[in-house]
py3Dmol code that shows the C-alpha trace and the ligand (Angstrom):
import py3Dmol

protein = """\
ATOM      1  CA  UNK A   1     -10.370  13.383  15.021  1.00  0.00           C
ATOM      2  CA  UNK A   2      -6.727  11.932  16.232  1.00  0.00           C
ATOM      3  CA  UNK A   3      -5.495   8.744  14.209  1.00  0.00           C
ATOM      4  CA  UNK A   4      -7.599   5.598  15.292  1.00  0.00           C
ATOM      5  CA  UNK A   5      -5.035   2.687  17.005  1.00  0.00           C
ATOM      6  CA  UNK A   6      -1.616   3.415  16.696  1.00  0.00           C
ATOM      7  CA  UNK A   7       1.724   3.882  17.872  1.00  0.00           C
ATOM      8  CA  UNK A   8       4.002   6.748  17.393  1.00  0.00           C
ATOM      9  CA  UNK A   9       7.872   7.093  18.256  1.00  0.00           C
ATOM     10  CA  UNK A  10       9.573  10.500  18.633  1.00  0.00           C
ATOM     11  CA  UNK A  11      12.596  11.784  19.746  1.00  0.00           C
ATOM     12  CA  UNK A  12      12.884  15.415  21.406  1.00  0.00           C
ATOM     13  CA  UNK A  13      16.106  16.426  19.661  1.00  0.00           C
ATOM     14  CA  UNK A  14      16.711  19.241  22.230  1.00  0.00           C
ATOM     15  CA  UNK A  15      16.425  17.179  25.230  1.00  0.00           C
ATOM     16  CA  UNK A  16      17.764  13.902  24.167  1.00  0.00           C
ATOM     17  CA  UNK A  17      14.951  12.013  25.087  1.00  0.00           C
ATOM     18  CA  UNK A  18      13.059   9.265  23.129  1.00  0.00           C
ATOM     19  CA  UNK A  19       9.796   9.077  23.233  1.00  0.00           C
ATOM     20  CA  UNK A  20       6.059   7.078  22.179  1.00  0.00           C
ATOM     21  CA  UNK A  21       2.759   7.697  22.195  1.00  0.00           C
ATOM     22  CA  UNK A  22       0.509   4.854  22.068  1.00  0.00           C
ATOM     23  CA  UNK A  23      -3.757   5.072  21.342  1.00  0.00           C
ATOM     24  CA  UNK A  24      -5.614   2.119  21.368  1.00  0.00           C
ATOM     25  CA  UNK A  25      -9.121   2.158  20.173  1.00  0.00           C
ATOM     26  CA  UNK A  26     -10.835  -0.560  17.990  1.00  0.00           C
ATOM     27  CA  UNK A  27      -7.654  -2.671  19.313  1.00  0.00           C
ATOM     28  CA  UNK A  28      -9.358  -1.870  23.080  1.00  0.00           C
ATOM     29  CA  UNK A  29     -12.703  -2.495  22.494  1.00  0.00           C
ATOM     30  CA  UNK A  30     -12.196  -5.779  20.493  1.00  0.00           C
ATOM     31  CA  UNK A  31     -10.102  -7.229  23.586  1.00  0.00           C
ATOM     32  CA  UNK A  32     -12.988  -6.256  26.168  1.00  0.00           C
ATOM     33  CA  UNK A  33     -16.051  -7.336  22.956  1.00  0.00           C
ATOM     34  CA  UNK A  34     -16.313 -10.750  25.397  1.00  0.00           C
ATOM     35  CA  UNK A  35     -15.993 -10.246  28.577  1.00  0.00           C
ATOM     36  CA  UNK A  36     -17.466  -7.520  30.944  1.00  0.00           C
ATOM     37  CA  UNK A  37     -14.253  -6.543  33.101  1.00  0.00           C
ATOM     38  CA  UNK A  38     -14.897  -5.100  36.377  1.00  0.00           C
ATOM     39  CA  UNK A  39     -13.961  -1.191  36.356  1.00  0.00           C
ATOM     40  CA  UNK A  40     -10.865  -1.760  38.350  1.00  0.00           C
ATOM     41  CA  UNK A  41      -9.864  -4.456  36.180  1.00  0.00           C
ATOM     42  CA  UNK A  42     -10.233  -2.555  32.998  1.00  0.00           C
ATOM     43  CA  UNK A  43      -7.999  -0.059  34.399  1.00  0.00           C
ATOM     44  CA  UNK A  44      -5.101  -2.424  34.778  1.00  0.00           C
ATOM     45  CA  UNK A  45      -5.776  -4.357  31.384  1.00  0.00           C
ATOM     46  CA  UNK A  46      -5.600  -1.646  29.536  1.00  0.00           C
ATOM     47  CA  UNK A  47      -2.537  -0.175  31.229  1.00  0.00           C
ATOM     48  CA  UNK A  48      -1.083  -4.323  30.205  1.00  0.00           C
ATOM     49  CA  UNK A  49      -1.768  -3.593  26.933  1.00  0.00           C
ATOM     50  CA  UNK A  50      -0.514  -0.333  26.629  1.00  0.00           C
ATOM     51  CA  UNK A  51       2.757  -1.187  28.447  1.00  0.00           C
ATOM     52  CA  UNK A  52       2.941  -4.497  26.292  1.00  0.00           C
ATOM     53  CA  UNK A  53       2.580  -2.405  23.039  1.00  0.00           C
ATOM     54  CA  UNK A  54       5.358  -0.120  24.276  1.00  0.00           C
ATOM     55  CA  UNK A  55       8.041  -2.707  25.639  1.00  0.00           C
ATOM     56  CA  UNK A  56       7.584  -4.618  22.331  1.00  0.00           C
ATOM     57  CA  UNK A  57       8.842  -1.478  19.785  1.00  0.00           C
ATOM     58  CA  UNK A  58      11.258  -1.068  21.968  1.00  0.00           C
ATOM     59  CA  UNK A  59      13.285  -4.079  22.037  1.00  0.00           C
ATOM     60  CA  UNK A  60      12.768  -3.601  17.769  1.00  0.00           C
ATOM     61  CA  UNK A  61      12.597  -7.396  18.485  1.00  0.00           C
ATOM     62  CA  UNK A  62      11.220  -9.762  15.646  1.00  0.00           C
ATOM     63  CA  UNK A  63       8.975 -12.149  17.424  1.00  0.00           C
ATOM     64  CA  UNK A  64       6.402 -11.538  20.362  1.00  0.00           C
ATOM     65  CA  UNK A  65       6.511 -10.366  24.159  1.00  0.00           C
ATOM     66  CA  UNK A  66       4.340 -11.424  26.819  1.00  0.00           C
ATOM     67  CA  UNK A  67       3.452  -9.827  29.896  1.00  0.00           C
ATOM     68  CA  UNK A  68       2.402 -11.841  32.443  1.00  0.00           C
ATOM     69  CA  UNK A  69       1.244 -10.814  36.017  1.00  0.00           C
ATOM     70  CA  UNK A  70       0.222 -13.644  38.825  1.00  0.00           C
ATOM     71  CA  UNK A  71      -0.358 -13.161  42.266  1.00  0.00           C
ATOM     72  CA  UNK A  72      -2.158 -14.264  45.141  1.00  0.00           C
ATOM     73  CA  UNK A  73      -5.394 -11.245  44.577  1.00  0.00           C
ATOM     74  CA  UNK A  74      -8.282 -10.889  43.434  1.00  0.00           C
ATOM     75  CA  UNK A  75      -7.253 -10.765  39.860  1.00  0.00           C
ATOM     76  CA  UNK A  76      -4.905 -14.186  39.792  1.00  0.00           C
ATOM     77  CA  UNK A  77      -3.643 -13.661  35.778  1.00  0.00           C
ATOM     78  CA  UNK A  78      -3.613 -11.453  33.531  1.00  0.00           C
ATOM     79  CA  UNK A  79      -1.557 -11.879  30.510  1.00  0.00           C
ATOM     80  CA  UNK A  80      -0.957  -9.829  27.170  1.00  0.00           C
ATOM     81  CA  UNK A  81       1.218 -10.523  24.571  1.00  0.00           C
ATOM     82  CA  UNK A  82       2.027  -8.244  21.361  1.00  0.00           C
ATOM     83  CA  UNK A  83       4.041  -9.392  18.229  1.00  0.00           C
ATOM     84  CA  UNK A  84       6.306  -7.207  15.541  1.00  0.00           C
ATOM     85  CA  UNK A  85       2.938  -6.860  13.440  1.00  0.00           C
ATOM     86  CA  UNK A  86       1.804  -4.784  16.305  1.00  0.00           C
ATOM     87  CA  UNK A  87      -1.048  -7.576  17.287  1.00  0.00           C
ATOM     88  CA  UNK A  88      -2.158  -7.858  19.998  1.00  0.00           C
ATOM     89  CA  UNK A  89      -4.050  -9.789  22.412  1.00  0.00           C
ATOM     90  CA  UNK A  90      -4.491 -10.329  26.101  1.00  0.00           C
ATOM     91  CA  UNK A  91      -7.253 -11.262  29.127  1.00  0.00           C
ATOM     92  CA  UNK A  92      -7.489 -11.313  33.002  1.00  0.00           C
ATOM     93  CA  UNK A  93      -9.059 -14.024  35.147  1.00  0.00           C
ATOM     94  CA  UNK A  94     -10.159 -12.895  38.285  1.00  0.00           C
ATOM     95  CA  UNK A  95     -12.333 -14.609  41.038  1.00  0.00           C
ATOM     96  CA  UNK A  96     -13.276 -11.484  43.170  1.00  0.00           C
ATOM     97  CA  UNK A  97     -13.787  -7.779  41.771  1.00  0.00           C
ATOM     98  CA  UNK A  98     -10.991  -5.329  43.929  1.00  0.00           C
ATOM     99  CA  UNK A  99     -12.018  -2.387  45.352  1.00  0.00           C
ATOM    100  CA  UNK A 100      -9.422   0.004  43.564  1.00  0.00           C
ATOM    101  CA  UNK A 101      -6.893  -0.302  40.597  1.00  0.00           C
ATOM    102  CA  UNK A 102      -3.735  -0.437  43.072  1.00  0.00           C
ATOM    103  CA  UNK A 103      -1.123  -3.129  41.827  1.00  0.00           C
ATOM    104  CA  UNK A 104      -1.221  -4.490  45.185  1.00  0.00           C
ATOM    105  CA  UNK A 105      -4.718  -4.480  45.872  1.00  0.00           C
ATOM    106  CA  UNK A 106      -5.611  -6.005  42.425  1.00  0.00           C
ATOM    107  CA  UNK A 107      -3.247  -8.812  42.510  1.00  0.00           C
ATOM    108  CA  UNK A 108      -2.423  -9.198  45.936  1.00  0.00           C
ATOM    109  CA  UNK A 109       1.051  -8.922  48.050  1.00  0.00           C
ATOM    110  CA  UNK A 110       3.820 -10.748  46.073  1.00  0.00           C
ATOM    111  CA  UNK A 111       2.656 -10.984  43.048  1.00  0.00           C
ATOM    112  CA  UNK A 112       5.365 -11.081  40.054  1.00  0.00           C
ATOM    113  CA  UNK A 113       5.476  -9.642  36.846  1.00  0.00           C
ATOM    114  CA  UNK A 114       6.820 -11.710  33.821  1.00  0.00           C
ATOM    115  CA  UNK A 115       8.346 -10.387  30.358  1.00  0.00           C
ATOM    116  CA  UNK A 116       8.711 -13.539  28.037  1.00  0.00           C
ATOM    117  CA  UNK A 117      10.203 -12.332  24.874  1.00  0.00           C
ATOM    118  CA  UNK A 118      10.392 -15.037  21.742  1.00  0.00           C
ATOM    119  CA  UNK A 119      12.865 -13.205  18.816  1.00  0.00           C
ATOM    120  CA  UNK A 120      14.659 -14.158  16.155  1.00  0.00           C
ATOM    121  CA  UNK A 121      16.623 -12.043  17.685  1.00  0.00           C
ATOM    122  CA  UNK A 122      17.799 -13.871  20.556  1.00  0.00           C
ATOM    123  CA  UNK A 123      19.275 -17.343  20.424  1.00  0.00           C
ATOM    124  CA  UNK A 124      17.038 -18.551  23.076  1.00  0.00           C
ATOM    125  CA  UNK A 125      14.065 -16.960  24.851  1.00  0.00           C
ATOM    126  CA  UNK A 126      14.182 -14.552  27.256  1.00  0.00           C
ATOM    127  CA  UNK A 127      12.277 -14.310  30.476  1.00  0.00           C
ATOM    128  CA  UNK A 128      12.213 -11.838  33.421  1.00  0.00           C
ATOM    129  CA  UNK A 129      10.412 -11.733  36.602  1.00  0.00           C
ATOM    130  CA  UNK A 130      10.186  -8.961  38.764  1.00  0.00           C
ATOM    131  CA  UNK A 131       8.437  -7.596  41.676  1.00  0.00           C
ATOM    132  CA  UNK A 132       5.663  -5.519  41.411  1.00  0.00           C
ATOM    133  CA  UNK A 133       6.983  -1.904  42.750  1.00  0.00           C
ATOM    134  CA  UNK A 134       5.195   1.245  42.656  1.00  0.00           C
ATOM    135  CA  UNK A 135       1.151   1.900  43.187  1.00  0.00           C
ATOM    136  CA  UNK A 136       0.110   0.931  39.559  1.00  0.00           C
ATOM    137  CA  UNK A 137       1.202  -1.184  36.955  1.00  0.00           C
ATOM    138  CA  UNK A 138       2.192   2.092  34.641  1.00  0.00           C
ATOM    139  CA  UNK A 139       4.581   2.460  37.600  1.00  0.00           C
ATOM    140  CA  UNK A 140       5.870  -1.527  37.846  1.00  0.00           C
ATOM    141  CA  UNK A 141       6.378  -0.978  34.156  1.00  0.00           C
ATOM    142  CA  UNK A 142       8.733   2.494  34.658  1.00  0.00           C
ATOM    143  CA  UNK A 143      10.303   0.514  37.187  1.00  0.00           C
ATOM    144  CA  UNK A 144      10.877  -2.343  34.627  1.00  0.00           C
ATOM    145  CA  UNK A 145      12.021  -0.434  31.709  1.00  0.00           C
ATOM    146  CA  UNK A 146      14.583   2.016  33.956  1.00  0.00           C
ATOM    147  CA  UNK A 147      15.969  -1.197  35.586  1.00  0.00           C
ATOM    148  CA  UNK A 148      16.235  -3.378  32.123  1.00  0.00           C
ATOM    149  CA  UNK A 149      17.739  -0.772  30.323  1.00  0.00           C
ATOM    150  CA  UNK A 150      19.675   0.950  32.567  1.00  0.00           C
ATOM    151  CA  UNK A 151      17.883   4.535  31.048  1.00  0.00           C
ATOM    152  CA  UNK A 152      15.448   6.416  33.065  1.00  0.00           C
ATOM    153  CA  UNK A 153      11.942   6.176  32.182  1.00  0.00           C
ATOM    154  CA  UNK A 154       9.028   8.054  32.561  1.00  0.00           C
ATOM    155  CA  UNK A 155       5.326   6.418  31.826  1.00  0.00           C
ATOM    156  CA  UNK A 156       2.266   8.166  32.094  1.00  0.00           C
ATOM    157  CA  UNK A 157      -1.120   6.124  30.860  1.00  0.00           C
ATOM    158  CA  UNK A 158      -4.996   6.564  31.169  1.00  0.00           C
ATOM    159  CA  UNK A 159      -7.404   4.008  30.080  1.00  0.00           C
ATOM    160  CA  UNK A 160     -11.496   4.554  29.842  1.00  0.00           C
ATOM    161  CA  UNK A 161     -13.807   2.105  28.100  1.00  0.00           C
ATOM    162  CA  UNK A 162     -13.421   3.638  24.775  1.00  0.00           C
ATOM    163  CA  UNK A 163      -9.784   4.050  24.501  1.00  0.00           C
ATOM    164  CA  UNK A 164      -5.949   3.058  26.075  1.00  0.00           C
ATOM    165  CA  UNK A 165      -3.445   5.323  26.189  1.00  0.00           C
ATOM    166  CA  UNK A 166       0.264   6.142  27.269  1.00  0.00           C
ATOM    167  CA  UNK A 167       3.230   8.453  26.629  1.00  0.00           C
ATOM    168  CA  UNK A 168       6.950   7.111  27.517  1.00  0.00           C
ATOM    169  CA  UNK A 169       9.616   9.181  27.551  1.00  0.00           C
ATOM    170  CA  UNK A 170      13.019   7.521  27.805  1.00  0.00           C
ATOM    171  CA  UNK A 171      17.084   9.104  28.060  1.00  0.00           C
ATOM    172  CA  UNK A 172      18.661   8.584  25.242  1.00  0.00           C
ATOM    173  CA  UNK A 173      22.301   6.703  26.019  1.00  0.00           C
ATOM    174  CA  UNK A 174      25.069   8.460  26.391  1.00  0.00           C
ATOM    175  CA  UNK A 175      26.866   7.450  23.585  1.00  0.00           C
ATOM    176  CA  UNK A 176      23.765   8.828  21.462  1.00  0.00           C
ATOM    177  CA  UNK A 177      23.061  12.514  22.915  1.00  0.00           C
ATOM    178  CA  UNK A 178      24.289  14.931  20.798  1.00  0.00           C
ATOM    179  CA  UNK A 179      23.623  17.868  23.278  1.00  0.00           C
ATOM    180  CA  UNK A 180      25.337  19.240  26.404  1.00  0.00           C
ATOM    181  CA  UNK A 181      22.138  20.175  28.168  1.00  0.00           C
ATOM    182  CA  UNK A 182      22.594  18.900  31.856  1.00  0.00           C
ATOM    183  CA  UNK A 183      19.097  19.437  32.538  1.00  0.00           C
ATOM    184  CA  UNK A 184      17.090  18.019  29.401  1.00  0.00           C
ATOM    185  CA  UNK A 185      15.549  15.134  31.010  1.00  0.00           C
ATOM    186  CA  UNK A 186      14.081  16.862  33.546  1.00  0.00           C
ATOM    187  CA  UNK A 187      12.966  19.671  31.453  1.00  0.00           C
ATOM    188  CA  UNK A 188      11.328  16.417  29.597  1.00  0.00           C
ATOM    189  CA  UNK A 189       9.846  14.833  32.281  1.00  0.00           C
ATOM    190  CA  UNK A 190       8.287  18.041  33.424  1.00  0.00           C
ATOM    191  CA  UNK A 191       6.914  19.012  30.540  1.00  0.00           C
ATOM    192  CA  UNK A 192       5.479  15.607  30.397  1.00  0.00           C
ATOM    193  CA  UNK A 193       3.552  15.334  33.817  1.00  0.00           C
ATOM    194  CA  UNK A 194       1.583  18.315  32.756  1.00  0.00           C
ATOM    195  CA  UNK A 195      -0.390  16.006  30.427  1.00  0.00           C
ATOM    196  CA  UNK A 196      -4.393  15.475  31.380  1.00  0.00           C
ATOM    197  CA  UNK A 197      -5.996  12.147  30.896  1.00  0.00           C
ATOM    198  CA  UNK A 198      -8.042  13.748  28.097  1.00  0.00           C
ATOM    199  CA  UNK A 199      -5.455  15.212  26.146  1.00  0.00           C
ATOM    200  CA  UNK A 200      -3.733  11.786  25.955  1.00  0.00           C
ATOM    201  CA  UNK A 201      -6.684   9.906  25.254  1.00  0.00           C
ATOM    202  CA  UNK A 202      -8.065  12.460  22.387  1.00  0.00           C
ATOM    203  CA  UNK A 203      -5.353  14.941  20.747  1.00  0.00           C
ATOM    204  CA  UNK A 204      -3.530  13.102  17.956  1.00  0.00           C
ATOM    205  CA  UNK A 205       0.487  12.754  18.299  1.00  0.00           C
ATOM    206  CA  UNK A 206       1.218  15.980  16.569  1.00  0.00           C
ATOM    207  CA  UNK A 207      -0.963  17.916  18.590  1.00  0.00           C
ATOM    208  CA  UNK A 208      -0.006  16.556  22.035  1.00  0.00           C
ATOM    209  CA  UNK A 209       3.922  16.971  21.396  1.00  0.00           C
ATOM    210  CA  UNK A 210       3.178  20.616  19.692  1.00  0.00           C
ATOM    211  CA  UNK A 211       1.031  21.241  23.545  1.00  0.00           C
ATOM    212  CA  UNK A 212       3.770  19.208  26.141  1.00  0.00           C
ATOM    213  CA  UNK A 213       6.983  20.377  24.716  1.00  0.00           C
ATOM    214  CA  UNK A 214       6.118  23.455  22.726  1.00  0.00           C
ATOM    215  CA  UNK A 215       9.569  25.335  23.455  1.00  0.00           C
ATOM    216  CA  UNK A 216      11.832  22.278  22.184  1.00  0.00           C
ATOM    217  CA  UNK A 217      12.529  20.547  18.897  1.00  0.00           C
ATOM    218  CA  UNK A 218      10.213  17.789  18.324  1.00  0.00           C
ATOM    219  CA  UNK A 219      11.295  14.623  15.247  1.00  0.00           C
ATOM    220  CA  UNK A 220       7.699  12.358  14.689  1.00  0.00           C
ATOM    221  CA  UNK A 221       8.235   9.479  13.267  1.00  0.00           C
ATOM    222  CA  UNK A 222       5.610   7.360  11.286  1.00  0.00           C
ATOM    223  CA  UNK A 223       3.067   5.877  13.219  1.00  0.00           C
ATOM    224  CA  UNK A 224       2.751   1.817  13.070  1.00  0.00           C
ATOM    225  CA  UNK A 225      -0.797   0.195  13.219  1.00  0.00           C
ATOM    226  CA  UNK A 226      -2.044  -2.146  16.415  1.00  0.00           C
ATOM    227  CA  UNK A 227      -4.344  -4.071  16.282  1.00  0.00           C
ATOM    228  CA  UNK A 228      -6.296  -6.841  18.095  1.00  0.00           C
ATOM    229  CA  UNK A 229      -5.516 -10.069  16.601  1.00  0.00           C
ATOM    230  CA  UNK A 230      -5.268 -13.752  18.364  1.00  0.00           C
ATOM    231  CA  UNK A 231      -3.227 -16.267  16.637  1.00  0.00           C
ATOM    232  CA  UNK A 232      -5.660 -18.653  17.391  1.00  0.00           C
ATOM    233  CA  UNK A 233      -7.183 -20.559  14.549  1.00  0.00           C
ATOM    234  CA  UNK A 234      -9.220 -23.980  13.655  1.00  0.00           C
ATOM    235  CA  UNK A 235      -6.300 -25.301  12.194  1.00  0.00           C
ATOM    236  CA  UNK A 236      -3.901 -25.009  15.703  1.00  0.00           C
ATOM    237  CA  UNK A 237      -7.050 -26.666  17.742  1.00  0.00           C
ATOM    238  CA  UNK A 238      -7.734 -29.579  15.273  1.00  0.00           C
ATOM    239  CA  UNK A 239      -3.518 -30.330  15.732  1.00  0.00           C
ATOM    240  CA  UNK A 240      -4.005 -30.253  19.281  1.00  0.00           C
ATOM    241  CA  UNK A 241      -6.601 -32.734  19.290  1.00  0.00           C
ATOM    242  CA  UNK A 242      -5.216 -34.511  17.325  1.00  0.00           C
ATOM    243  CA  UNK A 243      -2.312 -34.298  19.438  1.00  0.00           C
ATOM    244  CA  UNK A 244      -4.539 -35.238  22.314  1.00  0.00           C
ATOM    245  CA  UNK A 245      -5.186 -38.965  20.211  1.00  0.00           C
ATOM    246  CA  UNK A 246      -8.588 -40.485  19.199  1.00  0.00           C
ATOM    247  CA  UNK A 247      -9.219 -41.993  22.492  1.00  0.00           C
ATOM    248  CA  UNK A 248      -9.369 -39.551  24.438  1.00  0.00           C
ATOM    249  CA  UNK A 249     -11.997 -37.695  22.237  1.00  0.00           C
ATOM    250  CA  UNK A 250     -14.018 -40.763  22.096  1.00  0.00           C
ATOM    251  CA  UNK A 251     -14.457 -40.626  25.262  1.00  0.00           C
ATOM    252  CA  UNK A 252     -16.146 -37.030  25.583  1.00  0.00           C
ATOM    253  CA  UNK A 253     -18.313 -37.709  22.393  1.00  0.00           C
ATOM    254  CA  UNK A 254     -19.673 -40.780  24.341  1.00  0.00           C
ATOM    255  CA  UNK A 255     -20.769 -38.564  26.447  1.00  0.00           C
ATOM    256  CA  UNK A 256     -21.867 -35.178  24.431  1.00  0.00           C
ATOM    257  CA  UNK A 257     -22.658 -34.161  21.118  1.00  0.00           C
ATOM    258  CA  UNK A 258     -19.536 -32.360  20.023  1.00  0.00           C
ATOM    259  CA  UNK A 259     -15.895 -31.507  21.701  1.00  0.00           C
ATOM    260  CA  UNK A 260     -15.688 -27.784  22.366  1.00  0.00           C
ATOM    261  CA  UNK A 261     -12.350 -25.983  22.882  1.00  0.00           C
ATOM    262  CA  UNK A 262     -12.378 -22.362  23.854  1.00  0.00           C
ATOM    263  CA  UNK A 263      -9.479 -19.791  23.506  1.00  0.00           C
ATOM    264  CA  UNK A 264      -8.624 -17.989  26.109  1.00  0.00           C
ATOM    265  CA  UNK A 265      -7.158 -15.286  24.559  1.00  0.00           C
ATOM    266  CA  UNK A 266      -9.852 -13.847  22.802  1.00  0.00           C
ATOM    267  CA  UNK A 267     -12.654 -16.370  24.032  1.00  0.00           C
ATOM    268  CA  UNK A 268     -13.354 -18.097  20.056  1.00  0.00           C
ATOM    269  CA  UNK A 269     -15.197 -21.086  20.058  1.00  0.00           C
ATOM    270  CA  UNK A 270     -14.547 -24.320  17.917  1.00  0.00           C
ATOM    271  CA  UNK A 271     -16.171 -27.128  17.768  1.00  0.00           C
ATOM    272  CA  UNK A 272     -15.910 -30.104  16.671  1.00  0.00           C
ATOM    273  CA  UNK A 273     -18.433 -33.028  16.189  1.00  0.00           C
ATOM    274  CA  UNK A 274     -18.044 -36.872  15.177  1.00  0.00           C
ATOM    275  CA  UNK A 275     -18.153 -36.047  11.798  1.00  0.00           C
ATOM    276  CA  UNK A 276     -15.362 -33.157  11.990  1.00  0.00           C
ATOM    277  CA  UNK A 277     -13.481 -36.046  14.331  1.00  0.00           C
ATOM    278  CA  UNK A 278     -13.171 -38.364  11.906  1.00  0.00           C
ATOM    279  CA  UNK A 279     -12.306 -36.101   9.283  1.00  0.00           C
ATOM    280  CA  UNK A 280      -9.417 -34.301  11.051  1.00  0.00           C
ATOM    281  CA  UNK A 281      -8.205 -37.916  11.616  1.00  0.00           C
ATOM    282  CA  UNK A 282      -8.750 -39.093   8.067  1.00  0.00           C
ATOM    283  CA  UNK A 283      -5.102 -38.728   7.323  1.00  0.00           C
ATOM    284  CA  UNK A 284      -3.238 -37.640  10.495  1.00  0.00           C
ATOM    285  CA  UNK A 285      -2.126 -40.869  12.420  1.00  0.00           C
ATOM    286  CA  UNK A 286      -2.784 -40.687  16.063  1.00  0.00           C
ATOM    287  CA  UNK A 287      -0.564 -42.241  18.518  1.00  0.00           C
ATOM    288  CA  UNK A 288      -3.553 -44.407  19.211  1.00  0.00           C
ATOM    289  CA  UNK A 289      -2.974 -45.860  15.996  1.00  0.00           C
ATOM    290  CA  UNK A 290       0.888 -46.191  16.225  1.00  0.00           C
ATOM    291  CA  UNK A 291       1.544 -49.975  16.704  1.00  0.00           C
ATOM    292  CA  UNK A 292       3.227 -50.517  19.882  1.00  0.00           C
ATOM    293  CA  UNK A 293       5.677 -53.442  20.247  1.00  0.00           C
ATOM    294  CA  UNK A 294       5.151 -55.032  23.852  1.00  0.00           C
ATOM    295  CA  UNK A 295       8.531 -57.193  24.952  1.00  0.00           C
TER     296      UNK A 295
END
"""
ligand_1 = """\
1
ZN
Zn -7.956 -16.854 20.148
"""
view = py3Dmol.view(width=600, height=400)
view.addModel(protein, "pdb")
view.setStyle({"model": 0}, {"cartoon": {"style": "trace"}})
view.addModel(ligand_1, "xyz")
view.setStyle({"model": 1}, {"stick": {}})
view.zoomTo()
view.show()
């Protein structure tokens, strides 16, 4: 059985082309374990977090990039974002289930794709947004990357319920190739399209480069863990009440037993009752308290 959840970089030295394989298993699963996504949907979330997972090893940026996609269809947001741990998280809203996993069908005509990226990096954070092209979002992606970096791109993906996967291969610069071969890319990128959902949803990395591009000279590099992981924690929501002042939350425990926040990342529950209240408060001084001079 292939490795379980990870992500594997490779270069074909023959060809000059860069490549990654990403596999997401456990990392899937737990981002689906509360909500029941639609068929169609699944299709594109997974494809999100695929793409995500591949956009964020290759800026090798120290921080975390989100993917955002609105539009005006039946699936209004869906959002993933991956950090330099390789974790992961991500959901879709939708209000009406679409009839097939077309970019344009699933979120409508218009509909924009955003790459936030938050580094160290970068003195200030970076956003894109970008139209939508091609028929799937593995396509809107290629589209993304060959733009962004000025390198063509290929991206293949397949997603089922029990795993995520994609292959990217990328051109390496010019200033990088070290061979004279006019026609490596497309040697690549032929090689490439011959690959079956099943064989990139169940060989392992070695196997699948050793099958696609048996006649060249393959480098594997070590593989890097993902995994599903919100950032979300009791801590954050108590400072956001808290944030939100005593009053406020008075008000909805006049009116029910306890204040309930819900994530919506990864749908976790906290909640807090008058007893919690007071004790996050016992300390922290709400605005509410602040004295306020009136002239
Ligand atoms: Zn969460």
């Amino acid at each position: 059985m292939r490795e379980q959840d990870k992500q594997h970089r490779f270069l074909i030295e023959t060809c000059d082309v860069n490549g990654q394989i990403v596999q997401l298993d456990k990392c899937w699963k737990d981002a689906r374990a509360r909500t029941e996504y639609p068929p169609t949907i699944q299709t594109v979330l997974g494809e999100a977090f695929v793409a995500t997972v591949l956009l964020a090893a290759m800026l090798k940026m120290d921080g975390k990039c989100t993917l955002q996609v609105r539009g005006p269809g039946p699936v209004h947001l869906l959002v993933v974002q991956v950090n330099s741990e390789g974790e992961c998280r991500g959901l879709a809203r939708w209000k009406d289930e679409p009839k097939s996993h077309d970019v344009k069908t699933v979120f409508g005509e218009d509909a924009t794709m955003t790459i936030a990226i938050e580094s160290s990096n970068y003195d200030e954070p970076y956003q894109g947004i970008v139209p939508l092209e091609g028929d799937t979002l593995a396509d809107a992606m290629g589209h993304y990357l060959s733009n962004s970096q000025q390198l063509r791109t290929q991206l293949i993906m397949s997603v089922n319920t029990d795993s995520a996967s994609g292959l990217l291969l990328q051109k390496l610069p010019s200033s990088e190739a070290r061979t004279e071969d006019e026609d490596g890319w497309s040697r690549a990128k032929q090689f490439a399209s011959t690959v079956t959902d099943e064989e990139l949803a169940e060989l392992g990395a070695q196997e699948l480069l050793r099958r696609l591009f048996f006649e060249e000279t393959v480098r594997l590099y070590d593989a890097k863990d993902v995994v599903f992981k919100c950032s979300c924690s009791r801590e954050r929501t108590g400072n956001m009440l808290i944030g939100l002042g005593m009053a406020e939350i008075e008000d909805i425990l006049a009116e029910r037993d306890d204040v309930a926040i819900t994530c919506e990342f990864c749908d976790a529950e906290y909640r807090y009752d008058s007893v919690d209240i007071a004790a996050l408060f016992k300390g922290a001084v709400s605005d509410d308290d602040t004295p306020t001079q009136v002239h």
